[in-house]
VOZA-599713 format. One line per 4 residues: number of its first residue (from 1); their letters; for each residue x, y, z of N, C-alpha, C, CB. Coordinates in steps of 0.1 Angstrom, whole numbers. Glycine has a CB too. Example, Ala and Ser with C-alpha at 12.3 -4.5 7.8 and 13.67 -1.06 7.14 Angstrom:
% residues 2
1 = as = 132 -57 78 123 -45 78 132 -33 78 113 -45 90 ~ 128 -22 71 137 -11 71 129 0 79 141 -6 57
% end
This chain:
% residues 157
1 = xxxx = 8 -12 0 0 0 0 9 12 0 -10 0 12 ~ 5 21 -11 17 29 -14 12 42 -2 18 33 -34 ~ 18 54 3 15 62 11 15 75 5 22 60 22 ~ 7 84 1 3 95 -3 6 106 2 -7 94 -2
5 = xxxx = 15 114 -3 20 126 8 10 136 4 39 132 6 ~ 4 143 10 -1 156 10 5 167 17 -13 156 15 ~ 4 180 12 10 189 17 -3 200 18 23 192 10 ~ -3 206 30 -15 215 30 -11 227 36 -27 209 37
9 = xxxx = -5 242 24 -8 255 29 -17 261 36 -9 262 23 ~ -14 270 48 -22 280 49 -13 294 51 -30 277 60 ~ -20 297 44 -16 311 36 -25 322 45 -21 312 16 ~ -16 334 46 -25 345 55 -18 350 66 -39 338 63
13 = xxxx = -19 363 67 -16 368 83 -26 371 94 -9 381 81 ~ -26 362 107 -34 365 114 -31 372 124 -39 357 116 ~ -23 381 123 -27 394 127 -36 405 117 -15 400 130 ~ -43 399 106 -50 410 98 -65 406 95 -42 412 84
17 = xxxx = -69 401 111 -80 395 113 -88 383 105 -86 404 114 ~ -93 382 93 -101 372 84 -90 365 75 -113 380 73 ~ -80 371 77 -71 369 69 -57 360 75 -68 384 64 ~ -63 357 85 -55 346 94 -65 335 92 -52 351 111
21 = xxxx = -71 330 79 -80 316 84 -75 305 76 -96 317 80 ~ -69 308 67 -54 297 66 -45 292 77 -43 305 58 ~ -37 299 82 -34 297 90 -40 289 101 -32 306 91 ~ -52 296 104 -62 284 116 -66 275 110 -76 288 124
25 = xxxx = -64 277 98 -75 263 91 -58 251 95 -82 266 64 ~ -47 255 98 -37 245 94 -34 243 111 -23 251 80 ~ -36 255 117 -34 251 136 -46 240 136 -38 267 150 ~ -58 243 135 -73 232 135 -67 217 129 -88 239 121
29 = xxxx = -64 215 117 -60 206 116 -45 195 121 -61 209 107 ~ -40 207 122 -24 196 135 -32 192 144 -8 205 145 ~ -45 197 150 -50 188 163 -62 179 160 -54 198 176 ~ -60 178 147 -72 167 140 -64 156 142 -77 169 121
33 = xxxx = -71 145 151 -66 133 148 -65 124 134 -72 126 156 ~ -77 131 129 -83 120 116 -70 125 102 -105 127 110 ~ -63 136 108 -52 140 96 -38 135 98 -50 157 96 ~ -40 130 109 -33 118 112 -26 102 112 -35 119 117
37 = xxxx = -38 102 107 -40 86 106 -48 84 89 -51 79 123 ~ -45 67 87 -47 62 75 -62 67 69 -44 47 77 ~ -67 75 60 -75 72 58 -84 63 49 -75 80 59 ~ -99 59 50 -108 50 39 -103 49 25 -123 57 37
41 = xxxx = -101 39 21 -98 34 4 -84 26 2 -96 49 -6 ~ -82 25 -8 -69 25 -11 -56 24 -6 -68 32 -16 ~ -52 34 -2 -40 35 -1 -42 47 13 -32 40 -18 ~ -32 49 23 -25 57 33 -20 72 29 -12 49 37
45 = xxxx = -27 81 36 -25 95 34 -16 99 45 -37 103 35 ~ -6 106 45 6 114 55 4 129 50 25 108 51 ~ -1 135 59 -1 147 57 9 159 64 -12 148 59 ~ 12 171 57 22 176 62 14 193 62 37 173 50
49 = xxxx = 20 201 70 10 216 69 27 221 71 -7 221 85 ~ 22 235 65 31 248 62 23 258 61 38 248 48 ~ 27 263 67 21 282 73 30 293 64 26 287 94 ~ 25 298 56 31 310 51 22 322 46 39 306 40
53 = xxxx = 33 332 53 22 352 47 18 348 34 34 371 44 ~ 29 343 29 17 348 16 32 336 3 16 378 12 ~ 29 332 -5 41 317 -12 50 323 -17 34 304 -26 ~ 61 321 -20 76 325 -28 79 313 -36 91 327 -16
57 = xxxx = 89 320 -45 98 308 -52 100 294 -48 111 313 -52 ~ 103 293 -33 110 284 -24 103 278 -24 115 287 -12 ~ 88 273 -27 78 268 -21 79 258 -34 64 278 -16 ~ 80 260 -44 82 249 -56 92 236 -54 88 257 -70
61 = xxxx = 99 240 -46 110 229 -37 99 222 -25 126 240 -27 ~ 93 233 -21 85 217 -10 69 214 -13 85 221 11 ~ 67 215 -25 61 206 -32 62 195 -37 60 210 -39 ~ 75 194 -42 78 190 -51 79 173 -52 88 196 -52
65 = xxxx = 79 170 -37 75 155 -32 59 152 -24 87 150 -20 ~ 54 158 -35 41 156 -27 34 153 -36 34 165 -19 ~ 24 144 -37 10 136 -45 0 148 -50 -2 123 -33 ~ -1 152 -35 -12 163 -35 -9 177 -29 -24 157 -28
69 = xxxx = -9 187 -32 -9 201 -25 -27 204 -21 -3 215 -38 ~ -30 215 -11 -37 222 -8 -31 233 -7 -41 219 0 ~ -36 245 -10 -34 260 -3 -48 262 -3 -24 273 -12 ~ -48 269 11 -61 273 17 -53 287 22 -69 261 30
73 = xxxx = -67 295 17 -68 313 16 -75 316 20 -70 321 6 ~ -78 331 27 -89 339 29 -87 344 12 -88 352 43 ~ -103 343 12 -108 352 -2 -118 361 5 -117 341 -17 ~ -116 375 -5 -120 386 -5 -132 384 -8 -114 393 -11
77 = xxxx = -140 381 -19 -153 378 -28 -159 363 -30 -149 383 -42 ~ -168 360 -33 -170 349 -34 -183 347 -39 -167 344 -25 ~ -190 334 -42 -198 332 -45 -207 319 -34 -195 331 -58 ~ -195 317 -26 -195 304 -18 -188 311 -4 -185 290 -27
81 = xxxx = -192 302 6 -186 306 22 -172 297 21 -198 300 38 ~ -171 287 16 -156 277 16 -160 276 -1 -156 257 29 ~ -149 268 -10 -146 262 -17 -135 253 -22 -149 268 -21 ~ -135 245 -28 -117 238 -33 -121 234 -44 -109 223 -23
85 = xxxx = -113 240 -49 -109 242 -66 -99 235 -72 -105 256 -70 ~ -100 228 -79 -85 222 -87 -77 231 -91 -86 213 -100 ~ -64 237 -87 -55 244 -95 -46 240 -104 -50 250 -90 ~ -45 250 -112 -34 243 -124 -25 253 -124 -38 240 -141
89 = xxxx = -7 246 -132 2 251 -133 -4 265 -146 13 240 -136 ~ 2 277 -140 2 293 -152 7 289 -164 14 307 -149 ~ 7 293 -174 14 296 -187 24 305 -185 6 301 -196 ~ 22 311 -175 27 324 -175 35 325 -157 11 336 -179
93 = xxxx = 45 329 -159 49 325 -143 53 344 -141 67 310 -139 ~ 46 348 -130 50 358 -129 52 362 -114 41 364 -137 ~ 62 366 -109 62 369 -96 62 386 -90 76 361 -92 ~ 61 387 -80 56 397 -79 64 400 -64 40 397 -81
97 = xxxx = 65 414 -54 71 417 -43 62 413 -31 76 431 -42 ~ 45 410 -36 31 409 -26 33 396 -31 15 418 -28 ~ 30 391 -41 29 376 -37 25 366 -46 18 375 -26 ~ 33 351 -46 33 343 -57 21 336 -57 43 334 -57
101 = xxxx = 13 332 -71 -1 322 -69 7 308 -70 -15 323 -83 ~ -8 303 -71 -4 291 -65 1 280 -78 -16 285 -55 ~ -10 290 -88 -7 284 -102 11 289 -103 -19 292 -116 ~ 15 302 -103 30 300 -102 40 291 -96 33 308 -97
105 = xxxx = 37 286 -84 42 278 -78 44 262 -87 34 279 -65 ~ 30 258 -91 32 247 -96 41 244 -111 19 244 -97 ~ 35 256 -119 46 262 -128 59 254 -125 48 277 -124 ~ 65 266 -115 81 264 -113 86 250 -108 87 275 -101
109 = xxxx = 75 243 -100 79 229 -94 83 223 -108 67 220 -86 ~ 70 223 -122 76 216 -127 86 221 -140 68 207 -127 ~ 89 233 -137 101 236 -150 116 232 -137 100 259 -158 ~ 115 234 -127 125 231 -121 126 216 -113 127 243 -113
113 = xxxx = 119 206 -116 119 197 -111 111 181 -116 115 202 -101 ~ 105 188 -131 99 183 -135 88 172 -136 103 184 -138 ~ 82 176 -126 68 169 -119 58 183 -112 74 157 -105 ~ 42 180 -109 36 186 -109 25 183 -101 34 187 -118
117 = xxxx = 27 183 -90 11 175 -79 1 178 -83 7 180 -62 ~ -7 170 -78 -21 175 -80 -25 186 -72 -31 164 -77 ~ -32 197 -74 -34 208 -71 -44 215 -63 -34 212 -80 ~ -53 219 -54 -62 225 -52 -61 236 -40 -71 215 -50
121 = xxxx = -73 248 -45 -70 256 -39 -83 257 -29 -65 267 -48 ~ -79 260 -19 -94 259 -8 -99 274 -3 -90 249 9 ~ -105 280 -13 -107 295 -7 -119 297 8 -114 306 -21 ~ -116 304 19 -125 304 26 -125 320 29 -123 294 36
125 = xxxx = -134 319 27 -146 338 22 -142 345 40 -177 335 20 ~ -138 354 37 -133 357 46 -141 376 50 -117 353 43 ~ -145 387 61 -153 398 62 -145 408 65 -164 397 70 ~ -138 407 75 -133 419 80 -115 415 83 -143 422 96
129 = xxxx = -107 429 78 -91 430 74 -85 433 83 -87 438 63 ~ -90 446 96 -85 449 103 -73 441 106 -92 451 109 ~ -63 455 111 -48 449 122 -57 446 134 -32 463 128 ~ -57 434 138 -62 427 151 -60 412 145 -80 431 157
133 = xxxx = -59 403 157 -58 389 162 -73 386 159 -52 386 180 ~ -76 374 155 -86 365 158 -95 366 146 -91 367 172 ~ -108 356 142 -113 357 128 -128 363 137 -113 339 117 ~ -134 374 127 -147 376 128 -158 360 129 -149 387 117
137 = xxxx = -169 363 135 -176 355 141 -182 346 123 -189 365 153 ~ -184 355 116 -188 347 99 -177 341 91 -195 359 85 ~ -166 348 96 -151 338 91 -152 325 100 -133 347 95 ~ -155 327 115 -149 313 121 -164 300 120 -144 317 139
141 = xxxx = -174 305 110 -184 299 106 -179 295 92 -197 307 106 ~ -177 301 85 -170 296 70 -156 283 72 -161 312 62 ~ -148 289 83 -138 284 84 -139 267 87 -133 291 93 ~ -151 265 99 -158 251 100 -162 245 88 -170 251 109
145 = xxxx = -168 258 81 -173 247 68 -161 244 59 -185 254 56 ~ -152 252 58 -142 246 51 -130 230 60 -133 262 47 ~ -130 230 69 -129 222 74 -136 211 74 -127 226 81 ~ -149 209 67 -154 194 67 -148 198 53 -173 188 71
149 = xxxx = -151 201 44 -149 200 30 -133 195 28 -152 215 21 ~ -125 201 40 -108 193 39 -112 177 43 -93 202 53 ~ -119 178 50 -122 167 59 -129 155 50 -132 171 71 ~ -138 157 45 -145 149 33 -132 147 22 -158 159 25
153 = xxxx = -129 155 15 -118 156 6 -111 143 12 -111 170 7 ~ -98 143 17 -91 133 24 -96 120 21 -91 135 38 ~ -109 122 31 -114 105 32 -115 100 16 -132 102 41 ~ -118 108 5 -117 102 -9 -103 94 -12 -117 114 -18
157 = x = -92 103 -6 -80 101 -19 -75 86 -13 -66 115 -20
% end
């Protein structure tokens, strides 16, 4: 039974209130037992979490042994309170001084390493930006919903 590495971003500063729910979404999960252990099907999931402001160059290197990525975001807009989206590698790799996507990232993994995880991006709708600690009361309601949807997710692969 072969073992499945996942790697799961959270992206965000939480000192900038809604915008720290990456981040909690990836503290929430290190005390998930169930992200821990083997899950339903196939094959054995090992999961790994990484906290970063916001992705760099560097991040195409620790990808780069993994089956599966997550980056989970506060989003600004939405149409949905959580979502996870398949992402794909850019055409176009463009970096910037604010901040690399995720489609860049995959990009560079595979021009510099030549391989390409599977991708997805987990936006969770996030209200208020303020400099302050902690997620408004409709972020830390989204945030749960995005947490079963990681949670569901998993038990698939």
């Amino acid at each position: 039974m072969d073992q499945k590495k996942v790697l799961i971003f959270g992206i965000g500063n939480p000192g900038r209130g809604d915008d720290g729910l990456g981040p909690e979404l990836i503290e929430r999960l290190r005390r998930d037992p169930q992200t821990h252990a083997e899950f339903p099907g196939t094959s054995a999931c090992v999961c790994e979490f990484e906290f970063r402001y916001q992705l760099n160059i560097e991040d195409a290197f620790a990808i780069k042994d993994h089956h599966l990525v997550i980056f989970a975001d506060a989003a600004t807009t939405g149409d949905v309170e959580a979502a996870l989206t398949e992402a794909f590698p850019s055409d176009v790799i463009a970096f910037t001084t604010h901040r690399m996507s995720p489609a860049a990232v995959l990009a560079l993994c595979h021009e510099l390493y030549g391989r390409t995880p599977k991708a997805y991006i987990l936006s969770i709708r996030g209200h208020q930006w303020d400099i302050r600690e902690g997620l408004s009361s409709r972020a830390e309601a989204n945030l749960n919903q995005a947490l079963d949807i990681v949670r569901k997710f998993l038990d698939t692969i």
